[in-house]
Structure formats: C-alpha cells, structure tokens
N, C-alpha and C positions, 0 to 999 in steps of 0.2 A: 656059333656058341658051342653047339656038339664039336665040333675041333677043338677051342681052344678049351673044354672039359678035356679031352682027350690029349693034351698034349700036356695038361695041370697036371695030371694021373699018371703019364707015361715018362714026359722029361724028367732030365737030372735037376736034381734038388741044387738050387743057388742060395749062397747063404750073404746076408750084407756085409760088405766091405766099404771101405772107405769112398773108392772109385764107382762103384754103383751106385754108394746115394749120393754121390755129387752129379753122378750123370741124373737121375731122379730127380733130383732139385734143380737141376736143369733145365728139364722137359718144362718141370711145372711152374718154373718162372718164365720159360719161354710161353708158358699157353695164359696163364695170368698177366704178364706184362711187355709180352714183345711186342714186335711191330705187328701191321698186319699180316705180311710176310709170314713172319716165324709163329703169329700162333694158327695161320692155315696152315702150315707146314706140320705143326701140332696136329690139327686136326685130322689131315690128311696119312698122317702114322701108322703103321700096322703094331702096335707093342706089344701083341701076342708072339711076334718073333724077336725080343729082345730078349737074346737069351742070355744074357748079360746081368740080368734084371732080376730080382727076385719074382716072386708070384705075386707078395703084395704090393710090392713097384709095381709089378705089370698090372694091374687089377687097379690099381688107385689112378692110376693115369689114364686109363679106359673109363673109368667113372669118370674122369676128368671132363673127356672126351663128350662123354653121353652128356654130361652137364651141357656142356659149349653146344650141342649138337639141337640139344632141346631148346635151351634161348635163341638158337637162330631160327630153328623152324616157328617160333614165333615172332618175330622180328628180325628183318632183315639186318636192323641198325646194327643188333649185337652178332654178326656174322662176318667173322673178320676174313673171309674169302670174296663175301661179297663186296666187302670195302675196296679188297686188294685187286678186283677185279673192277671195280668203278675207277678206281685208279688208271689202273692200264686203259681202259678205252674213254680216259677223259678227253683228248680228242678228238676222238670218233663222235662220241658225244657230243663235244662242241661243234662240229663239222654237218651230223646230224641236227643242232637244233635242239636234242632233247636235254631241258634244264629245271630243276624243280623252282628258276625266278623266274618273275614276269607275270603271275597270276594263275588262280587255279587251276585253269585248262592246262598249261605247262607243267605244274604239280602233280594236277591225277597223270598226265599223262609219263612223267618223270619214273614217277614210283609204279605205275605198271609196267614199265619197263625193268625197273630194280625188282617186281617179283619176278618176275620171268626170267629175268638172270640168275637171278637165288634159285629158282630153278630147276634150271638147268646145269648149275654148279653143282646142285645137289646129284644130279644124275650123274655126270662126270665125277662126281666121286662112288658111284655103284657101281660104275661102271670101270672105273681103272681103284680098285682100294689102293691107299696109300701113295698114291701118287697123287701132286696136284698141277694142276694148269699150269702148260706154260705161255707165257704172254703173247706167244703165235694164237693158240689152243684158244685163249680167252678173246682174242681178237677177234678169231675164227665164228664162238658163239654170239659172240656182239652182233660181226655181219649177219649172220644168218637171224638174228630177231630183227634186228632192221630191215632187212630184205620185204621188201611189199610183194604182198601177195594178190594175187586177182581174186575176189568176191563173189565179184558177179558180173556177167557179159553183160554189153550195152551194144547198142544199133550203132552207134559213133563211138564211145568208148570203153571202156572197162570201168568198175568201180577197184580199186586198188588199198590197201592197210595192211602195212607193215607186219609183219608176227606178233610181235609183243604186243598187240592190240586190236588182234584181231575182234572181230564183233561175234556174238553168239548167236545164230540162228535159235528160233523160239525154242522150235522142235529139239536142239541139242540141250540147253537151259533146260528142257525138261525130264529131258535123260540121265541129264545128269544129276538135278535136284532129285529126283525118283530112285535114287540109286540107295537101297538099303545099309549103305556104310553109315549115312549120315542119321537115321533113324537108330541103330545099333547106339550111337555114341552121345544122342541127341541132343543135336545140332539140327537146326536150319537153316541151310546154306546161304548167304547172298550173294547179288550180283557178283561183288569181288570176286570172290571163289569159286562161284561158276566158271568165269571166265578164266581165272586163270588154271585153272584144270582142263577146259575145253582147250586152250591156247597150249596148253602143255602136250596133249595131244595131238594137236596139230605140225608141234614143230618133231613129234615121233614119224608123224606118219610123212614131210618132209624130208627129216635130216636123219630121222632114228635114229638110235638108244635115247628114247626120252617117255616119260609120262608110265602110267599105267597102262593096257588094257583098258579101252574105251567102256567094257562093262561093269568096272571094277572105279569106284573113287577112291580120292584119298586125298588129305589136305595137310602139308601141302602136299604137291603132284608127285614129285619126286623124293620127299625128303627119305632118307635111309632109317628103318626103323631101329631101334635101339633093344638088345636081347633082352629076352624076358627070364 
C-alpha cells in the first residue's frame, strides 16, 4: 500500500483517453463477466503497474479486485480461481474418487478438499502476485493435498490421510482454538476452521510457502489481506 502511495505521489500524471477507458472497461467486464479464466486472470493482476491507466482506473479496479477477493475468502463457490482450478484437476478428482455425489460422507469430504485448495491458491497468489497457476502448478497442488500422509505408527501398519483431511490432534485444536486472533475479532472457532488451518499448516511444514506461523491464526489460513 506504502508503494503504490508512493508511486500515486511520484508518477506521471495519465489523463483519460479514449484507449485507456476501453482498456478499463475491459478489465472490468473481464472480472464481471468472463470465464473463470479471465476473471482469475483479473484477480491475479498487478494494476498498480498499469501505467497506461489513470489513477482512478488503477484504484477502481483494485477495489474491484478487494471486492472479488472478499467474496471468495468467504465462499469458495464465488472464487473463480477456485472453479478454474476444480476444472483442471477434474480428473484427478475422478481418478481420486473425491466427488461431492453419493451422500454426505462424499460431500463433507469433497468440500474439504475445495477449502484446502482455496487455500492454497490463496497462498500461491502471495506468494507469486500477479501471476496465476499454470495448469502443471494446479495439478502439482492437487497431488500434493491428495498425497496420504502417515498419522500414526502401527505394530502391522500405519494409520494413513491424505492432506486435505488430515485429522486434528486434541492438543493442536486447542492451540489453535486458544489463539488470541479469534477472541480479538469474536469469533468461536469450529471444527471446520480448526481443521482447516491446522491442515494449512501442515501442508507448509510439507511443501512450504503455505499457512501462517503455527502461533499466529487466521481464517481463512492463507487468504491475502486487503490494504487498510
């Protein structure tokens, strides 16, 4: 936010022409109406370097942006990276088994899998800004949440679960329920949320670049905060 003041302050002054607000109206019918493609491609934008662009282009499309960003980190459904990315590993998905038919155990276990991918896309956009997945990249995080994980040692075998579903030890569920973020904003955590912040974690301490700081919450785990 301290850059793009500094670059409001310091850049050459762009004035509207004809070719900027078509590119403008561009953007913003690509993030209102395009595919799911083009409005991650939207999302994933840097427009503080669109120096093309007036200030209040750049500035209305970054609202734009925060808007899109806030509806997804509440619902996956309106998160069209997340759609674009269920796309690509449908599948993987069908290959996998994970489907939200067939009855509720296939449901819960569908849609824990779609937050953990929301995610993790979230991350992958802090972690590269303006750039978004390419369909290797999204495949790449699929595996790695399907990937079973060992649990817990057995005499004969191992107990085994996937990433995306891992289980909460009591003691982690209460570290992280206990975590003054949530008192601040007051909220009481559920299961859900527990879980998939512990699980977000897990797949940092894995694959890293993901999750917070296991001392630190935040829900969701990854989403990018929005300038204040």
């Amino acid at each position: 936010m301290l850059k793009q003041l500094e670059r409001n302050a310091t850049g050459t002054h762009v004035v509207t022409t004809p070719e900027n607000l078509q590119q403008f109206h561009t953007f913003r019918g690509q993030a209102m109406a395009g595919s799911d493609e083009e409005r991650s491609a939207f999302m994933s934008k840097n427009f503080a370097t669109e120096s093309a662009l007036t200030l209040t282009q750049r500035n209305g499309l970054m609202s734009l942006q925060d808007q899109m960003k806030h509806r997804a980190a509440i619902s996956a459904a309106d998160d069209p990276r997340t759609s674009r990315a269920l796309r690509l590993l449908q599948p993987d998905l069908v290959a996998a088994g994970i489907t939200a038919k067939g009855g509720e155990d296939n449901r819960k276990d569908y849609f824990s899998f779609v937050g953990s991918l929301q995610d993790q896309l979230d991350q992958s956009g802090k972690d590269h800004p303006g750039k978004l997945p390419s369909m290797e990249e999204v495949r790449t995080i699929g595996a790695q949440l399907m990937q079973e994980q060992v649990t817990s040692k057995g005499i004969i075998y191992d107990t085994r679960e996937p990433s995306y579903k891992l289980s909460v030890p009591s003691e982690e569920s209460k570290r992280i329920a206990a975590d003054p973020y949530w008192a601040k904003r007051g909220i009481t955590p559920n299961d859900s949320m527990i879980s998939r912040i512990y699980r977000a974690e897990q797949f940092k301490e894995r694959y890293g670049g993901a999750a917070k700081a296991p001392a630190t919450a935040a829900f969701p785990p990854n989403a990018p905060e929005s300038p204040q």
